[in-house]
C-alpha positions as CSV (number, residue, x, y, z in Angstrom):
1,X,-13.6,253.9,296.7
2,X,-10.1,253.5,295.3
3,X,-10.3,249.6,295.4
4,X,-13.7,250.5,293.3
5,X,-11.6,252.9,290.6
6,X,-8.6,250.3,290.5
7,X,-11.3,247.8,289.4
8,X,-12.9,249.9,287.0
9,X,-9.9,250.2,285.3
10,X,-8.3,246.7,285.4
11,X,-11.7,246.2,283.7
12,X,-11.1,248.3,280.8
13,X,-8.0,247.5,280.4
14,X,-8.7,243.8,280.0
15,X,-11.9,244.6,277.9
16,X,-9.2,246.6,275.5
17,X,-7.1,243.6,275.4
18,X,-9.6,241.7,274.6
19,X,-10.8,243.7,272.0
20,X,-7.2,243.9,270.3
21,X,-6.9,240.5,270.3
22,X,-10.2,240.1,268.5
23,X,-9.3,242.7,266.1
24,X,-6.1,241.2,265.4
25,X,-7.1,237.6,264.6
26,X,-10.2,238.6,262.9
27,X,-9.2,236.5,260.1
28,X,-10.4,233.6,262.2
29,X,-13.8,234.1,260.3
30,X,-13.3,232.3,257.8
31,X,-12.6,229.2,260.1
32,X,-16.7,229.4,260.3
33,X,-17.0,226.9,257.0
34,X,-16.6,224.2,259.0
35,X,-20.0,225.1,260.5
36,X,-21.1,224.3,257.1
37,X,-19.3,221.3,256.3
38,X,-19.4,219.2,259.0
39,X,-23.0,219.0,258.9
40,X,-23.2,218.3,255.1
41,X,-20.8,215.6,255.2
42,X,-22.5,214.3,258.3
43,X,-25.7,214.1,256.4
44,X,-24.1,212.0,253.1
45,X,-22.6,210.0,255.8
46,X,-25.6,208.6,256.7
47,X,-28.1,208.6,253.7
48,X,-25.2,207.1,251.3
49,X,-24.7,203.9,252.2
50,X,-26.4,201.4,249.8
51,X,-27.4,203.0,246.5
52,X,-24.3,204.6,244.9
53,X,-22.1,203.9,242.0
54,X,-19.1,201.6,242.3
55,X,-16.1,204.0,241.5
56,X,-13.2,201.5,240.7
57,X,-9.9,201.1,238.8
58,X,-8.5,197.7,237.7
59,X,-5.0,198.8,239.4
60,X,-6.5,199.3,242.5
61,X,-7.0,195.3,243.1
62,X,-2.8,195.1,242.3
63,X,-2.8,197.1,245.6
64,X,-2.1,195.2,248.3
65,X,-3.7,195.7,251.9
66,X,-1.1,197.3,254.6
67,X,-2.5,198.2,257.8
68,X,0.6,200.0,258.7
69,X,-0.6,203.2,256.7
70,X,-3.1,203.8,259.5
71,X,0.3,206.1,260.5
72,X,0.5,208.1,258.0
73,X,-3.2,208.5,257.1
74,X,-4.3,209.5,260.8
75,X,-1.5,212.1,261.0
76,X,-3.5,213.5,258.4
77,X,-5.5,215.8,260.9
78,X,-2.2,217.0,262.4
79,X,-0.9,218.2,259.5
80,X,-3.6,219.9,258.1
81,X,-4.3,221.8,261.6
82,X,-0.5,222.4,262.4
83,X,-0.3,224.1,258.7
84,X,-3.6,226.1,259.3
85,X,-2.5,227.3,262.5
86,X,1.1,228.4,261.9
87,X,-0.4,230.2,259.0
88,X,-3.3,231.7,261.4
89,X,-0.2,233.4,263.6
90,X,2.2,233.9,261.4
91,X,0.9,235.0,258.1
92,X,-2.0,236.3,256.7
93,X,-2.0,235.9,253.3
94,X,-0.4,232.3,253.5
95,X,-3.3,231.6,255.5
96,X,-6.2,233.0,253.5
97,X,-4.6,231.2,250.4
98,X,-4.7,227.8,252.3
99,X,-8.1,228.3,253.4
100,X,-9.3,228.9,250.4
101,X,-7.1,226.4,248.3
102,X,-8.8,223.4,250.8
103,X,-12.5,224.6,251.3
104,X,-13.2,225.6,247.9
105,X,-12.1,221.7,246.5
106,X,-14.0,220.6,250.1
107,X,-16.8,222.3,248.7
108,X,-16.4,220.8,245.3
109,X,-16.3,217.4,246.7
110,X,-19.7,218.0,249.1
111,X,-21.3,219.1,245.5
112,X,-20.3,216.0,243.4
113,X,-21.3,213.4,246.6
114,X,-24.9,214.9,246.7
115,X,-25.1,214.5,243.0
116,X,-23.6,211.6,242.1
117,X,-23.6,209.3,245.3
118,X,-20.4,206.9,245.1
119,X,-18.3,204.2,246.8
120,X,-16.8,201.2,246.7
121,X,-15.7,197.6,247.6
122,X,-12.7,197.5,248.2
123,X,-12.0,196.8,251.7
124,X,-10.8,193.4,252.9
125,X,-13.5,191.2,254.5
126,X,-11.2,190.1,257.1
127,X,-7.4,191.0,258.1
128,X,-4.8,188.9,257.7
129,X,-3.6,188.5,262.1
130,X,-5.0,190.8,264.6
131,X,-2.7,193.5,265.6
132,X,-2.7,197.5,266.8
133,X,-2.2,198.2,263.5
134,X,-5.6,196.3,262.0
135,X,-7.7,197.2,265.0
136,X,-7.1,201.1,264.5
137,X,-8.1,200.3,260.8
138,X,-11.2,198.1,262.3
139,X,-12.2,201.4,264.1
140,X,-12.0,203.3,260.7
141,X,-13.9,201.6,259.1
142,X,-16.6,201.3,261.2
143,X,-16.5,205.2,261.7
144,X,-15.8,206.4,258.1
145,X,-18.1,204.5,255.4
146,X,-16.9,203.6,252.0
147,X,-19.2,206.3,250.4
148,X,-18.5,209.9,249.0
149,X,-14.8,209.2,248.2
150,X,-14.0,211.1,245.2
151,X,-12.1,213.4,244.7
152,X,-10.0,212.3,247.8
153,X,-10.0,215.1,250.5
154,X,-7.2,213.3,252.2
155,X,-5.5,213.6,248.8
156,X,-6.4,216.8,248.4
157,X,-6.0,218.5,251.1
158,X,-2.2,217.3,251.8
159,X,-1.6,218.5,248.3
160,X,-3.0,221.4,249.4
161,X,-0.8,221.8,252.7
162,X,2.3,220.9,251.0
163,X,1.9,223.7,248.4
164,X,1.7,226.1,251.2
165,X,4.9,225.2,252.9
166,X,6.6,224.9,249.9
167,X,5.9,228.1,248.8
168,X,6.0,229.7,252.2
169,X,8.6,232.9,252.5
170,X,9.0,232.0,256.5
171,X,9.6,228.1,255.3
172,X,11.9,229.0,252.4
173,X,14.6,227.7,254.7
174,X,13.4,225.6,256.9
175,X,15.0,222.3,255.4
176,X,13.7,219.8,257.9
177,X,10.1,221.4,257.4
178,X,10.0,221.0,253.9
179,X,11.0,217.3,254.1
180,X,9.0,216.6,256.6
181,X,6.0,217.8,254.6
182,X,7.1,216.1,251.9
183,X,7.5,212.5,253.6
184,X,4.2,213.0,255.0
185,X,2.4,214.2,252.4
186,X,3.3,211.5,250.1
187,X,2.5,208.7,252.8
188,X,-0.8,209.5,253.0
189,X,-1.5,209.8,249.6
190,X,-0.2,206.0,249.6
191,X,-1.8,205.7,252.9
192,X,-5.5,206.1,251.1
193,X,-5.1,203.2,248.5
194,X,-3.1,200.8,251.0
195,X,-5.9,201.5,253.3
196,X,-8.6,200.4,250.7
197,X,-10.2,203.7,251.5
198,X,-9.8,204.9,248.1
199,X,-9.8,203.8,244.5
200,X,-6.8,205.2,242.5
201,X,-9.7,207.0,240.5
202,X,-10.2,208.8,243.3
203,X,-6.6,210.0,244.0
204,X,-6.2,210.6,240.1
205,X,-9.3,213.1,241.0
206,X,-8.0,214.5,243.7
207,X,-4.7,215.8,241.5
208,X,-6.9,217.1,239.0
209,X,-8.7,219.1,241.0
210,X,-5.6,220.7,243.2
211,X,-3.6,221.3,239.8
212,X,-6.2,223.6,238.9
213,X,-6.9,225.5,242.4
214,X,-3.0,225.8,242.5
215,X,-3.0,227.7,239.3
216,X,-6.2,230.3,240.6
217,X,-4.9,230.3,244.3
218,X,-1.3,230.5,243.8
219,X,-0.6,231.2,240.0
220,X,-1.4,233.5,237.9
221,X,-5.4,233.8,238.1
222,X,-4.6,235.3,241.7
223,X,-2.4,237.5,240.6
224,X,-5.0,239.1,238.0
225,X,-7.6,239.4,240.4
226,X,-5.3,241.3,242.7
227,X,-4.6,243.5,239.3
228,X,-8.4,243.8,238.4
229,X,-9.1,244.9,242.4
230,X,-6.2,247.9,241.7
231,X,-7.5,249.5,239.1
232,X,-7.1,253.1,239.3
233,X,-5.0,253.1,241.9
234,X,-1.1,253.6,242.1
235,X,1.0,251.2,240.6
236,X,2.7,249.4,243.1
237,X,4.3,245.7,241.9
238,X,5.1,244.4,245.1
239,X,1.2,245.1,246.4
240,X,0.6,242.2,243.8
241,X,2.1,239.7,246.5
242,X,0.1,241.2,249.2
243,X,-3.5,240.1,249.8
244,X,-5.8,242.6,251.3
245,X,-8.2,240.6,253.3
């Protein structure tokens, strides 16, 4: 019988634990997206691949083929998870701000595929020697298609990330972080037109687009909506930096 009790109550305990740890990283919700884009991009994937219009710049045939930027371009995941992640157990409002910096444009970029289908020709026909470096490119290619490339997410999305550990409080100094990001960040923006994966158009797209999520994520359109949603309550300037989510 007391073996009985003692379980009864390791139980609860545990199910209390568990429901703490739920309630405190709730704000895993809005990871859920993914649900939604994965399957979209899946789908232009595979119905884009002929029919589309040829999205080119005349600069991007002065760019010469490196396979080495299969580095920096595959450490693109990495970085995007590493800076979702830290954010997801360190700060809230860092993290909400990413989130929605990156899936809004994501979103923007799943609308503009659907209704105006693009791509490109770009890619070399054949490398130049056979090597690590050209046979991890091989692989890409033959997994990612040269369809639906504008604006770049890979662009975009280490804009994104870099703007968030720049303007992080807990990264303010964290010197080696900052370089880091920066380095990185600006390789694979290289790494996408070295790569032949995108047209400069679609890099010149991609800055577009972040320039003006920066300013209603992290500039002042933020900062009025977090004024609109306090209306008639007490005025409190430093609840202007915090986001109630």
């Amino acid at each position: 019988m007391q073996n009985r009790r003692t379980n009864v109550k390791e139980l609860r305990q545990a199910a209390l634990c568990l429901k703490n740890v739920m309630f405190q990283y709730r704000h895993i919700w809005i990871l859920s997206y993914f649900f939604i884009y994965i399957p979209w991009f899946a789908y232009l994937e595979r119905t884009i691949t002929k029919k589309f219009h040829i999205i080119t710049m005349p600069v991007d045939l002065k760019i010469p083929f490196c396979e080495y930027f299969i580095i920096p371009y595959m450490l693109w995941f990495a970085y995007i998870a590493f800076a979702i992640l830290y954010f997801f157990f360190t700060s809230k409002e860092d993290y909400y701000k990413l989130c929605i910096f990156l899936f809004i444009g994501m979103t923007v970029f799943l609308i503009v595929s659907s209704v105006y289908p693009n791509g490109h020709y770009l890619r070399p026909d054949e490398f130049a020697r056979d090597s690590w470096a050209t046979r991890m490119v091989s692989w890409l290619y033959a997994t990612d298609t040269s369809t639906n490339l504008f604006p770049s997410i890979h662009v975009y999305n280490s804009i994104g990330v870099h703007i968030s550990l720049m303007l992080s409080e807990r990264l303010r100094d964290k010197k080696a972080v900052r370089i880091c990001s920066t380095v990185l960040c600006v390789s694979i923006i290289l790494s996408t037109m070295f790569l032949k994966q995108h047209s400069v158009f679609d890099v010149f797209t991609a800055f577009g687009m972040a320039a003006v999520m920066y300013y209603a994520v992290y500039g002042q359109a933020y900062k009025k909506v977090l004024a609109a949603l306090r209306i008639g309550k007490p005025k409190k300037e430093h609840m202007l930096r915090d986001l109630r989510l």
